[in-house]
C-alpha positions in Angstrom: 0.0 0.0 0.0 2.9 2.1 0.9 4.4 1.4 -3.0 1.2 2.3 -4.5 0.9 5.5 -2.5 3.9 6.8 -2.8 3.8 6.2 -6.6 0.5 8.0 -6.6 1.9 10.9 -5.0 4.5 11.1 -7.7 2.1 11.2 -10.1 0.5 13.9 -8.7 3.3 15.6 -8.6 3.8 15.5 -12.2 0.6 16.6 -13.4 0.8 19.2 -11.0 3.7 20.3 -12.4 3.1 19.8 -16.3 -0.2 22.1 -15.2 2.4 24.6 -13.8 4.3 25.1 -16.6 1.5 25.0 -19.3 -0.7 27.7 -17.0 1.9 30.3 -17.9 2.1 30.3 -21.2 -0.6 30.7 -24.1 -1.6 27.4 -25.5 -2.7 28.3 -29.1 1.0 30.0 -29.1 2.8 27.0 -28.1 1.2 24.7 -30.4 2.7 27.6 -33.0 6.2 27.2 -31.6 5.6 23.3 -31.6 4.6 23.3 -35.0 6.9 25.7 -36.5 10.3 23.2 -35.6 11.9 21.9 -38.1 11.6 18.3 -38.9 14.9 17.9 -40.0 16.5 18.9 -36.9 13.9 16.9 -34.7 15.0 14.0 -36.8 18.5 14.7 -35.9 17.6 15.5 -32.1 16.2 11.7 -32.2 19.5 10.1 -33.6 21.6 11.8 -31.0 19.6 10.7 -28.1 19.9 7.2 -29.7 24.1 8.3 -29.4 23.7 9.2 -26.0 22.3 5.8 -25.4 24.7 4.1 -27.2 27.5 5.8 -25.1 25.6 5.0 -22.0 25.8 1.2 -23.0 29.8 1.5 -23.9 29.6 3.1 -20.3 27.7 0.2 -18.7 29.7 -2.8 -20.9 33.7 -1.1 -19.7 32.3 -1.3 -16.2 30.7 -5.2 -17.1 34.1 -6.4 -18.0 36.0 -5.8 -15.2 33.8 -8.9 -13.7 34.5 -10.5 -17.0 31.1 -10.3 -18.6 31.0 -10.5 -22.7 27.6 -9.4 -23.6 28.0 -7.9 -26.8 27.3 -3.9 -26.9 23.8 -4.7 -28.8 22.4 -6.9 -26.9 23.6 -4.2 -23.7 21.6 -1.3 -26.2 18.3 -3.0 -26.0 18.3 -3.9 -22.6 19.2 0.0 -22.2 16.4 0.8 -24.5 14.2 -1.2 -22.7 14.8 0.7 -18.9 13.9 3.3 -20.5 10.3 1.6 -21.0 10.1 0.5 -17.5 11.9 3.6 -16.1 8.3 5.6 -17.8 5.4 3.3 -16.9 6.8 1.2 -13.6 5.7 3.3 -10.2 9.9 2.5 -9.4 10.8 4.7 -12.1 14.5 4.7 -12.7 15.0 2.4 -9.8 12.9 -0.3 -11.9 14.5 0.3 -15.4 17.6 -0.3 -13.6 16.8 -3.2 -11.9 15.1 -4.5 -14.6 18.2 -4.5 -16.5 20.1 -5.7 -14.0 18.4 -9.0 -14.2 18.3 -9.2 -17.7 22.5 -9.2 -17.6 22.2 -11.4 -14.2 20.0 -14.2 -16.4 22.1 -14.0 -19.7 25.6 -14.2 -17.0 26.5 -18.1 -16.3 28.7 -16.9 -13.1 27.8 -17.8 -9.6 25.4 -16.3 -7.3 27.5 -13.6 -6.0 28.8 -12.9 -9.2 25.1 -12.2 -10.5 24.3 -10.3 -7.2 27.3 -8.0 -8.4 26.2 -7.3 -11.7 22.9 -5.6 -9.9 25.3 -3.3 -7.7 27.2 -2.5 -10.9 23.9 -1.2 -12.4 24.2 1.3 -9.4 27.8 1.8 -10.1 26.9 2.7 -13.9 24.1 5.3 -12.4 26.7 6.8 -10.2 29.1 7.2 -13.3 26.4 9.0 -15.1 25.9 11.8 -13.0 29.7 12.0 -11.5 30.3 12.9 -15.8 27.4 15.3 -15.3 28.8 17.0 -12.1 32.4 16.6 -13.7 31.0 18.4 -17.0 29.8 21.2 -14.9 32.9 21.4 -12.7 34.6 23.2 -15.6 31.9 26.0 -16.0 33.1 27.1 -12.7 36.7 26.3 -13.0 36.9 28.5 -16.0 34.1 31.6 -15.0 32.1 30.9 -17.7 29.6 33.3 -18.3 26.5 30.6 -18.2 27.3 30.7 -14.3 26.4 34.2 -13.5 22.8 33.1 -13.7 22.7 31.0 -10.1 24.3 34.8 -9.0 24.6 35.6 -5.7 25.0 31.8 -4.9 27.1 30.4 -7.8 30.8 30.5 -5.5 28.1 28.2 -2.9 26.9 26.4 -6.0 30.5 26.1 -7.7 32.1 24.9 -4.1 29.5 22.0 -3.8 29.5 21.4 -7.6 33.6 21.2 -7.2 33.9 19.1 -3.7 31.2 16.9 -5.5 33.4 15.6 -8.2 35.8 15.5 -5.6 33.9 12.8 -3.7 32.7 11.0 -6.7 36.5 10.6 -7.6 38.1 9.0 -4.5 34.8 7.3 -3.2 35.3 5.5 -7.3 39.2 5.5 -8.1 40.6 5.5 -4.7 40.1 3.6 -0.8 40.6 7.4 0.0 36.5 7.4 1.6 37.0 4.2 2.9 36.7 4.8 6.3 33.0 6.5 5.5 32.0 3.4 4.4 33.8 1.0 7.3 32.0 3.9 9.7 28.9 3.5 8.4 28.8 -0.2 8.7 28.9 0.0 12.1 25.6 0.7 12.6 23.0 -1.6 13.9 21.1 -3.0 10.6 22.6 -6.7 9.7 21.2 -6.1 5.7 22.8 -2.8 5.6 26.2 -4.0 7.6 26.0 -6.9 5.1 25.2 -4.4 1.8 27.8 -1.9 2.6 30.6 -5.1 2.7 29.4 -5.8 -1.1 29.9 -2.4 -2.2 33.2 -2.5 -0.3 34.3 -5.4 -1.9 33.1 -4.7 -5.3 34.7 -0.9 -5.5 37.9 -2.5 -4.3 37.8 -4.8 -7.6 36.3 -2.5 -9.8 39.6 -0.4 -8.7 42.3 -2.3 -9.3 41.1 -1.9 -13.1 40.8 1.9 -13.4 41.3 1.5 -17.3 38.1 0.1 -17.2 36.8 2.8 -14.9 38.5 5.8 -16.8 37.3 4.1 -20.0 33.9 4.4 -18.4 34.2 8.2 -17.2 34.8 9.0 -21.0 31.6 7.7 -21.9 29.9 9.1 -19.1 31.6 12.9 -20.2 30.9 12.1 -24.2 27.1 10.8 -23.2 26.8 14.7 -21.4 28.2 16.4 -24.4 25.7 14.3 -26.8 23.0 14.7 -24.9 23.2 18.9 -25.1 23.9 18.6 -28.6 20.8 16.7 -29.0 18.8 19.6 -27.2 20.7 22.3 -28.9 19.7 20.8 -32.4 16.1 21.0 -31.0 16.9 24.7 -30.4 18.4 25.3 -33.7 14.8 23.6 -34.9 12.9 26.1 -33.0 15.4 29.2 -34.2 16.3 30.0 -30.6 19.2 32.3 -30.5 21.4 30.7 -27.8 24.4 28.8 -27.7 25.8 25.3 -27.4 27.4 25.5 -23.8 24.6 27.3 -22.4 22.7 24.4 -23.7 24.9 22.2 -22.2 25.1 24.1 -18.8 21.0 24.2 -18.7 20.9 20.6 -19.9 23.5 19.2 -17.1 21.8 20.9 -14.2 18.2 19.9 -15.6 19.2 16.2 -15.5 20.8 16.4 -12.0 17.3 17.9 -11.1 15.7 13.8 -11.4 18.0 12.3 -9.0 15.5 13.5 -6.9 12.6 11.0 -6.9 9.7 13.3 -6.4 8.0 12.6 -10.3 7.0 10.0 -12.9 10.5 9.5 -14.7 12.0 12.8 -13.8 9.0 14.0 -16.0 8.0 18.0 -15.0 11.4 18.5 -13.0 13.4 18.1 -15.7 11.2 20.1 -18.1 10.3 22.5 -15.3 14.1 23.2 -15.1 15.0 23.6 -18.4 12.1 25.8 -19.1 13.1 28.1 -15.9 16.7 28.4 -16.6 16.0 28.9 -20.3 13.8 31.9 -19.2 17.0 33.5 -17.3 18.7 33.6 -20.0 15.8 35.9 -21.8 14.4 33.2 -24.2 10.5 33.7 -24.2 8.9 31.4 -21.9 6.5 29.6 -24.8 9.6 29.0 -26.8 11.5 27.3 -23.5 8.3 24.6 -23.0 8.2 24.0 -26.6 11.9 23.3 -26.4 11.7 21.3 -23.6 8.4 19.3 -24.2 10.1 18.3 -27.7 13.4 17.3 -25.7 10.7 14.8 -23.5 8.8 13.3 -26.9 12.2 12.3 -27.8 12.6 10.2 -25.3 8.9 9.5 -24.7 9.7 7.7 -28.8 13.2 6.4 -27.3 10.7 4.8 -24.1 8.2 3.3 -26.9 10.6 1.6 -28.7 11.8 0.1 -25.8 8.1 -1.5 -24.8 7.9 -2.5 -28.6 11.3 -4.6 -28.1 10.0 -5.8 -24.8 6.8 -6.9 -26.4 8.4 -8.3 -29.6 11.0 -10.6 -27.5 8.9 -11.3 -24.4 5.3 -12.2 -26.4 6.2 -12.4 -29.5 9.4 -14.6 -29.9 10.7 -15.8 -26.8 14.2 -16.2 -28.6 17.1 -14.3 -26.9 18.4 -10.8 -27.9 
């Protein structure tokens, strides 16, 4: 009952704040905007989201074989494709697509138990790779004073020091035993299934380290996945004739998906567009064009989610064959 309420209050959320954004604008205008896009550059929007998947998969499969799993990177693609699916319509949301994909590598692995029970932390381990690229990415914005930051003014040293000791973390919690005592600290607490949880992680970091090829190889693809997935918005932008730039893009992108680690909607669905509409607004594009932008950005991947449910039907009711 808990499950079903909680997922009901995420839904509410969302509509809540899809109604938000769509009260503040003129509807008859932003059907205008939505139908004035290019189809061209939607087209080309679609094929680099696909890229961004793609390099989330290369991402997933260099962390895979350090435990020495040889899925091929196709086979990794559809079962990406298909989280996407259950990440939309399961009330888990991204906790679901990822552990629904974590037992599709678990079945297809021939390993032991523990070995399988690994491959569902490194689905975790992939997640935090994603969004240490992100907060990487942005790191450099505030290394470098770029202009884009002058918008989170009079907090953006507060925002760039967090940003900053956040990549920090993520880097010697991943490539180092540097935050190893938080973890031994934390163990001590009272709860045998976390005492027993937190040994697993332990244990698989300290593996997962000794091959940081394989884990720098995965950063890459985490940092080229960030860079794709602004270009993919930008091109939207460049559809719609918005005059603003790639790394402002990229800047409003980044921040918009760090927005849907929190768990508060239906897929991240109204955060993320919520925050690319406001920080699109700051930087003086018109409101109507900013939710046209960013509801286009969300049917991309609303397409990339269907195609992931038609690959789940074909192979699970269709024909049972393997990927």
């Amino acid at each position: 009952m808990n499950r079903k309420l909680f997922y009901f209050l995420k839904v509410a959320v969302t509509v809540f704040l899809i109604w938000l954004l769509f009260s503040k604008i003129d509807f008859l205008k932003f059907l205008k905007e939505i139908g004035s896009v290019k189809i061209s550059y939607f087209i080309l929007a679609f094929f680099l989201m696909l890229a961004v998947w793609l390099a989330n998969t290369l991402r997933w499969k260099a962390l895979l074989e350090i435990f020495d799993n040889k899925l091929s990177v196709f086979r990794l693609f559809l079962y990406n494709l298909s989280s996407i699916f259950y990440t939309t319509v399961l009330p888990g949301g991204k906790l679901a697509g990822d552990t629904v994909r974590a037992y599709q590598v678990s079945k297809d692995h021939q390993g032991a138990l523990h070995e399988k029970k690994r491959l569902f932390l490194l689905i975790f381990i992939d997640r935090a790779m994603g969004l240490l690229g992100l907060v990487l990415f942005l790191s450099f914005y505030f290394i470098f004073v770029f202009p884009a930051i002058n918008i989170l003014r009079p907090n953006s040293f507060f925002a760039g020091v967090l940003i900053l000791l956040s990549s920090l973390f993520g880097i010697l919690l991943v490539f180092s035993d540097k935050l190893d005592w938080l973890i031994i600290f934390l163990k001590k607490m009272p709860w045998v299934l976390l005492r027993n949880f937190l040994t697993f992680v332990l244990d698989s970091l300290n593996i997962c380290r000794v091959n940081k090829l394989k884990l720098l190889k995965s950063l890459m693809f985490s940092l080229i996945s960030v860079f794709l997935s602004a270009l993919s918005v930008y091109a939207m932008a460049m559809g719609l004739g918005l005059a603003i730039n790639y790394w402002t893009i990229a800047f409003i992108n980044s921040l918009a998906v760090i927005l849907i680690v929190i768990p508060i909607t239906v897929g991240g669905i109204g955060l993320r567009e919520g925050g690319i509409v406001y920080l699109l607004i700051q930087f003086g594009i018109d409101s109507t064009k900013a939710l046209a932008l960013s509801v286009l950005n969300l049917s991309v991947m609303m397409i990339l989610a269907l195609v992931g449910g038609l690959i789940e039907i074909y192979f699970q009711f269709l024909n049972k064959k393997r990927y």
